[in-house]
C-alpha positions in Angstrom: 0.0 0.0 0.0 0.9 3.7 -0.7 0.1 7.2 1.2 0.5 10.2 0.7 1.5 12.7 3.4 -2.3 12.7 4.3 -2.4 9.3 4.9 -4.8 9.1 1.2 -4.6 6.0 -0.5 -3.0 6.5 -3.6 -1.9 2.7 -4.6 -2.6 -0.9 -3.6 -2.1 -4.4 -4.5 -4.5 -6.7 -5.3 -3.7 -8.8 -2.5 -5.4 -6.6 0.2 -8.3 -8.7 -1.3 -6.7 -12.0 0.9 -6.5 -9.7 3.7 -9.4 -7.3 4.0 -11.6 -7.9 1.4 -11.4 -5.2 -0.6 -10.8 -5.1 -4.3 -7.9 -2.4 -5.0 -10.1 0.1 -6.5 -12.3 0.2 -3.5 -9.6 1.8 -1.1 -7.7 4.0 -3.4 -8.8 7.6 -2.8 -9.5 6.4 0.5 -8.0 7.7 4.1 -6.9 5.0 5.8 -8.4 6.5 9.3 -11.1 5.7 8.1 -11.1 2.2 8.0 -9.2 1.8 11.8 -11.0 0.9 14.7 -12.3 3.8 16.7 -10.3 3.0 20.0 -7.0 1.8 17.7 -7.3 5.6 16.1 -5.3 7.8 18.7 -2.2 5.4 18.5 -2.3 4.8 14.4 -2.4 9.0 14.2 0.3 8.9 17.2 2.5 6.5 15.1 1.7 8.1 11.9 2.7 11.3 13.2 6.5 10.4 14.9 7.2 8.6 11.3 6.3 11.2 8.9 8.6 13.6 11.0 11.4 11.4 10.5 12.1 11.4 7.0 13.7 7.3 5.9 12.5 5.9 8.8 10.5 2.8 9.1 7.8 2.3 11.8 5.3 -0.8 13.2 1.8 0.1 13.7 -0.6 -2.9 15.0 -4.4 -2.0 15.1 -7.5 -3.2 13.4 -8.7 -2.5 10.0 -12.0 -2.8 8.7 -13.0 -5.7 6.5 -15.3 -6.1 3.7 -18.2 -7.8 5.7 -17.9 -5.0 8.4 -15.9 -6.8 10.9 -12.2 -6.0 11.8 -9.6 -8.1 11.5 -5.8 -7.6 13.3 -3.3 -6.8 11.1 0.7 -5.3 11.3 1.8 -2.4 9.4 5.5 -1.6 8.4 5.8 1.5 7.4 8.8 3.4 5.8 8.9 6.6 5.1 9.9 7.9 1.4 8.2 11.2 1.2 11.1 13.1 0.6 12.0 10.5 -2.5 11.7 12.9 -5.7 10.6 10.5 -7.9 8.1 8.5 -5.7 7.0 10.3 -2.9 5.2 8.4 -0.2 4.4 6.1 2.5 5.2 2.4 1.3 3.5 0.0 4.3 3.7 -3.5 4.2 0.4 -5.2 5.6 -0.2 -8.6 7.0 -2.2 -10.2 9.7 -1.1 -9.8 13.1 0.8 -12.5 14.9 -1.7 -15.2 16.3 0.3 -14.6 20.4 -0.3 -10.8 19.4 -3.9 -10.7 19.1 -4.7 -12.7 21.5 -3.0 -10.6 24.4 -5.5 -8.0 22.8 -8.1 -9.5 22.7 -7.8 -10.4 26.4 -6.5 -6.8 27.0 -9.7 -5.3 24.6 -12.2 -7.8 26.6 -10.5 -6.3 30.3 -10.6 -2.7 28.7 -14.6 -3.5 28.2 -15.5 -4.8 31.7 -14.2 -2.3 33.5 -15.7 -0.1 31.4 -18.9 -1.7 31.7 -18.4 -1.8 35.3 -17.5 1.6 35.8 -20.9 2.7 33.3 -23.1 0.5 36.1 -21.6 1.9 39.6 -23.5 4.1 42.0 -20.2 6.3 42.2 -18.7 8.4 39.6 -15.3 7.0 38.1 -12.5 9.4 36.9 -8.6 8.9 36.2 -6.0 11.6 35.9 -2.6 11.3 34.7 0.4 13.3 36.7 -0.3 16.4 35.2 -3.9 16.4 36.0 -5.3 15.2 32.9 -8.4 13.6 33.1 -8.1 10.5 30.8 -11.6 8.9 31.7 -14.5 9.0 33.4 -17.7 7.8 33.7 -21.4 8.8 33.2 -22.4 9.0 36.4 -19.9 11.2 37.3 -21.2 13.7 35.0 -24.4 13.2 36.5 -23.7 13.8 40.0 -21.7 17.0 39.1 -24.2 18.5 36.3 -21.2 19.3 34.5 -19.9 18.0 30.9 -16.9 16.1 30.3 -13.6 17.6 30.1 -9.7 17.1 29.8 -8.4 19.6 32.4 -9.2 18.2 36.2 -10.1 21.9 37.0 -12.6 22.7 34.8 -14.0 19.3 35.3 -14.6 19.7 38.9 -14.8 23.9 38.6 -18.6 23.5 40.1 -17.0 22.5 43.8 -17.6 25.6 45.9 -14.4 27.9 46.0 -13.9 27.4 49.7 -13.0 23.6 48.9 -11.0 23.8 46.4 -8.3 24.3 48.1 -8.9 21.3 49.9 -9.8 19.1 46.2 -5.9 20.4 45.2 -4.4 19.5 48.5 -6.0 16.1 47.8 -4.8 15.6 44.4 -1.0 16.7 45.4 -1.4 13.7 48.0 -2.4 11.2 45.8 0.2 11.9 42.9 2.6 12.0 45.9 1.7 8.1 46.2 -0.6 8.9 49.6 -4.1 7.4 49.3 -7.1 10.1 50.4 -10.4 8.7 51.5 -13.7 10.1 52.1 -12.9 13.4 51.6 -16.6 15.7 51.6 -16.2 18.8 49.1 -19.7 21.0 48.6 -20.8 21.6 44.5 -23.3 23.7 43.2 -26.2 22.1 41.3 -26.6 23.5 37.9 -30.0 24.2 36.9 -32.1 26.6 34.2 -33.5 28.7 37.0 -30.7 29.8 39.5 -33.5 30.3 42.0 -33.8 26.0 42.5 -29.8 26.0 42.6 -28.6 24.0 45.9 -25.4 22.9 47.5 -24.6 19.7 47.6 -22.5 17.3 49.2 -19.5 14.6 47.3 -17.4 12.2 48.8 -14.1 11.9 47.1 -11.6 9.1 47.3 -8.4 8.9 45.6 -5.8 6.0 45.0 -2.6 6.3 43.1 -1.2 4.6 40.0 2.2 3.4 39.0 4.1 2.1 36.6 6.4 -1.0 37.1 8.8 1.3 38.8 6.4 2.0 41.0 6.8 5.7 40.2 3.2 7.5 40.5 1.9 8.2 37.0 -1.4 9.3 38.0 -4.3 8.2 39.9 -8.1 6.8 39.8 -10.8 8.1 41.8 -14.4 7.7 42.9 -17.5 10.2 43.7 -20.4 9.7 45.3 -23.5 12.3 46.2 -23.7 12.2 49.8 -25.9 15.2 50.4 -29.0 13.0 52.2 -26.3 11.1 54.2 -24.6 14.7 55.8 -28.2 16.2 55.9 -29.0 13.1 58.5 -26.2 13.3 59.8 -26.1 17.0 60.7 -30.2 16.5 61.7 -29.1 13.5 64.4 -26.2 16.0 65.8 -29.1 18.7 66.2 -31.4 16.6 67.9 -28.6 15.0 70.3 -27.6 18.9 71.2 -31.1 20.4 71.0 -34.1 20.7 73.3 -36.7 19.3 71.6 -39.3 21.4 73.6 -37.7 25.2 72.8 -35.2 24.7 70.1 -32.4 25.7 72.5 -29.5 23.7 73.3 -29.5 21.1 75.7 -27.6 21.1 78.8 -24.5 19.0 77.6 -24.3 21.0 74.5 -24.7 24.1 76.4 -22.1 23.5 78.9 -19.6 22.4 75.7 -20.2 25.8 73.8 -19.8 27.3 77.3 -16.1 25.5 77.2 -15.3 26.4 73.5 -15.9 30.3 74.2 -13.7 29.8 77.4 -10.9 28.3 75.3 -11.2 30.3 72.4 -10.6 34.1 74.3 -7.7 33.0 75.1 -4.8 36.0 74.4 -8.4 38.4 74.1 -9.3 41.8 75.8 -13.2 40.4 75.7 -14.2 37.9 77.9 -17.1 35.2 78.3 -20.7 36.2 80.0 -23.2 33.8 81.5 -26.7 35.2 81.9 -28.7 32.4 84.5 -32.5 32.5 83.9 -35.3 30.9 85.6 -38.9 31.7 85.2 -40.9 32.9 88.2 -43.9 31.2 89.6 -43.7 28.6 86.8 -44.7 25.7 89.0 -48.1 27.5 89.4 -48.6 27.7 86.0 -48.3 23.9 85.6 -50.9 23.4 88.7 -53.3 26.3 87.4 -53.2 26.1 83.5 -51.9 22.3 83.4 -48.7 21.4 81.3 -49.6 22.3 77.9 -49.5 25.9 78.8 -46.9 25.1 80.6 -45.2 24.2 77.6 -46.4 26.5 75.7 -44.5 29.5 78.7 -41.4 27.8 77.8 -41.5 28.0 74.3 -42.6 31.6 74.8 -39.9 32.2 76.9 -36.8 31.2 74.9 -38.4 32.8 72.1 -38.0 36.0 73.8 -34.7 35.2 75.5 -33.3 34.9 72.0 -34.9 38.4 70.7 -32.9 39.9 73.2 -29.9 38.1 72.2 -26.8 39.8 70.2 -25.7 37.9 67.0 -23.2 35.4 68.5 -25.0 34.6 71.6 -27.1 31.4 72.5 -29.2 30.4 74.7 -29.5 26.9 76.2 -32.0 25.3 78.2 -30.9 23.3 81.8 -33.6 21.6 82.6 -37.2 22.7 84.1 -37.7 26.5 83.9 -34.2 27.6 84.1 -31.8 28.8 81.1 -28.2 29.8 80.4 -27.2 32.4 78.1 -23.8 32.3 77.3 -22.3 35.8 75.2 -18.7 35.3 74.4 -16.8 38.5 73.3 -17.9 40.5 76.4 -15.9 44.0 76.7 -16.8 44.9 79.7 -19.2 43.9 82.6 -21.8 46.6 81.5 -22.1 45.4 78.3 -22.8 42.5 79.4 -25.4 43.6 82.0 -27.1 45.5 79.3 -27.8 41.9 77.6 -29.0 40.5 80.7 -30.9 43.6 81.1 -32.7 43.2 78.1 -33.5 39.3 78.9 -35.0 40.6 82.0 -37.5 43.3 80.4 -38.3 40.8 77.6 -39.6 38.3 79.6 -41.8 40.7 81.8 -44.7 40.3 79.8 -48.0 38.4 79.2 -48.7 34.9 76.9 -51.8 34.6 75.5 -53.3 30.5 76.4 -56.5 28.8 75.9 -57.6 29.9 79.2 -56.4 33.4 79.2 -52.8 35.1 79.7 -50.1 33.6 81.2 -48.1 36.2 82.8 -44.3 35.5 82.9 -41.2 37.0 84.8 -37.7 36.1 85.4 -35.1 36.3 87.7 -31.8 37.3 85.7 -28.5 36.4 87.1 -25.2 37.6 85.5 -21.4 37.1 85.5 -18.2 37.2 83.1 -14.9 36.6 83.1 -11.7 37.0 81.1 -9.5 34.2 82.9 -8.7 31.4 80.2 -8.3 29.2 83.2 -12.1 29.7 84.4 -14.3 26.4 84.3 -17.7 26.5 82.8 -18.7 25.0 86.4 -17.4 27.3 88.0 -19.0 30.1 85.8 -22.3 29.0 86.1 -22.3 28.3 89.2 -21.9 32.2 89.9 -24.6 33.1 87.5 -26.6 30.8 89.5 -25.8 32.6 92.3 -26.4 35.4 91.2 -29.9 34.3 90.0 -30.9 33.5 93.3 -29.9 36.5 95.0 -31.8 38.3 92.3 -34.9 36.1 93.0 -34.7 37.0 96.5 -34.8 40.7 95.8 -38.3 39.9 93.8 -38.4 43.0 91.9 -36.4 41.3 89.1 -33.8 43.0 88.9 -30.3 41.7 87.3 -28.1 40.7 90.1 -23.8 40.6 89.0 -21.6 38.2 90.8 -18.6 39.5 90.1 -15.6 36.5 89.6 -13.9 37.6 93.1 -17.1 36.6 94.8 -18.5 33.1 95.5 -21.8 33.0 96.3 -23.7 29.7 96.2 -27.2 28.5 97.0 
């Protein structure tokens, strides 16, 4: 067979008709891409290419070429480059079938190539493999699915739709894995594509990531899976709310109350502000339970912590201890009037009626307050002064905010 710099068919012999098929005057005119095998096509224009740059030389191309009756048949190419022959310029290739051991190693290797293909096309998880300059090589349906976002040869743009904050934490995890260091379960937020931005959502992927080497065990690139785990961290995040939430108010619990109590502590460490704790119990509650019975009971509570947290400045939160009592803890407290003023307005929103099935509920509160600045102050210890302080302030019955400074140690 001849070519011409364009790979064009320009002669053949009439023996391609043993081999293919085809009479001579059915190929000539003919590119010969066009009768490879789609996945054989990147290495015949690969080999093509590195032997028309090098003027004389011969090269050996093995792919598939089309037969007559449509099927494809193994063959071996030798081809010598003569292009720059004056006379007879061209591409002279020697064809013939491809040795029996050969094609059967790609058969084996085509049939492998296929299931995990197959396999990938049929998993839950989207499938993608880079190579050590962050090519992506493959993928797989599904992953294009999960990500609303078409395929694409740079691993940037291809996963461009994770949320900004979190890529720095995708590239972190890629330098790992090319560095031979497996990554697992790593949870990066995307945005869901969709016509009308207004239905756009975040959602949640799990990432894992395992290297690849060659025989040198140098890392050539690496394989990865992705799942959707958006319902799983919703769950997730809903059990952590309920274990740390009072089902009754919506405020935090007591464990959870006392923890955030401990994080502030630790965090204003090295800071001017301080912590406060604002003690509050309800006044006369038990005779609302023996008067109005529990629902209204209830029903004060949930009125109450609703107007505890108007009163509130952003960062604060209120937690309920059990009973009638709560604990508001304000970290970032300048001074001990500030934080007075906060307890202050506790106090004034919770003199004030509730409306019930039986008439209004009227409900006031005796307001106990302290801070502190000392990084080694226990949240005991801390509310155990506002406590203090509560009770002194219930004892004055006018409800008035009572301070307990941290020098003093007042307890019931």
């Amino acid at each position: 067979m001849t070519r011409n710099e364009s790979a064009l068919i320009t002669d053949v012999d009439q023996s391609i008709t043993a081999l293919l098929g085809w009479r001579a005057d059915q190929l000539i005119g003919t590119p010969s891409t066009t009768l490879i095998h789609p996945n054989d096509q990147a290495s015949a224009v690969g080999a093509w290419i590195a032997m028309v740059n090098a003027p004389g030389s011969t090269r050996t191309w093995r792919g598939r070429y089309r037969t007559l009756e449509g099927g494809w048949r193994w063959v071996e190419a030798i081809n010598t480059n003569q292009l720059d022959d004056p006379d007879n310029p061209g591409v002279y290739t020697l064809m013939q079938p491809a040795r029996a051991d050969f094609v059967s190693v790609q058969e084996e290797l085509r049939a492998r190539e296929e299931l995990l293909t197959r396999l990938s096309d049929v998993l839950p998880d989207g499938i993608f493999q880079v190579d050590a300059d962050q090519r992506v090589l493959s993928t797989n349906g599904r992953l294009h699915q999960i990500l609303g976002a078409p395929p694409s040869g740079d691993l940037a743009s291809q996963f461009a739709v994770i949320l900004e904050e979190d890529q720095v934490r995708l590239r972190g995890a890629i330098d790992a894995v090319l560095s031979g260091v497996d990554v697992d379960n790593l949870e990066l937020r995307f945005g869901v594509r969709v016509p009308h931005p207004e239905f756009s959502s975040t959602r949640v992927c799990q990432v894992s990531l395992r290297p690849l080497t060659d025989g040198a065990d140098s890392v050539t690139g690496a394989i990865g899976s992705l799942s959707d785990v958006t319902d799983r961290v919703e769950l997730r995040r809903e059990l952590e709310l309920r274990a740390s939430t009072d089902s009754l108010t919506g405020c935090l619990n007591r464990g959870a109350t006392f923890e955030l109590l401990d994080q502030a502590l630790r965090s204003e460490v090295n800071s001017s502000a301080g912590v406060a704790a604002i003690f509050v119990d309800l006044d006369g509650f038990k005779s609302i339970n023996d008067v109005y019975g529990h629902a209204a009971g209830d029903k004060a509570l949930m009125a109450a912590s609703d107007k505890i947290r108007s009163a509130l400045r952003t960062n604060d939160v209120v937690g309920r201890l059990g009973g009638d009592e709560f604990l508001v803890v304000c970290p970032g407290i300048s001074s001990a009037e500030e934080g007075i003023a906060v307890a202050e307005r506790i106090g004034t929103s919770l003199s004030g009626p509730v409306p019930t099935a039986d008439g209004e509920i009227t409900l006031k509160a005796s307001v106990g307050f302290t801070w502190t600045t000392s990084q080694d102050e226990s949240p005991d210890a801390l509310v155990a002064r506002a406590d203090a302080a509560m009770y002194q302030s219930k004892m004055t019955g006018n409800g008035s905010v009572v301070h307990v400074p941290m020098a003093e140690s007042s307890h019931r």
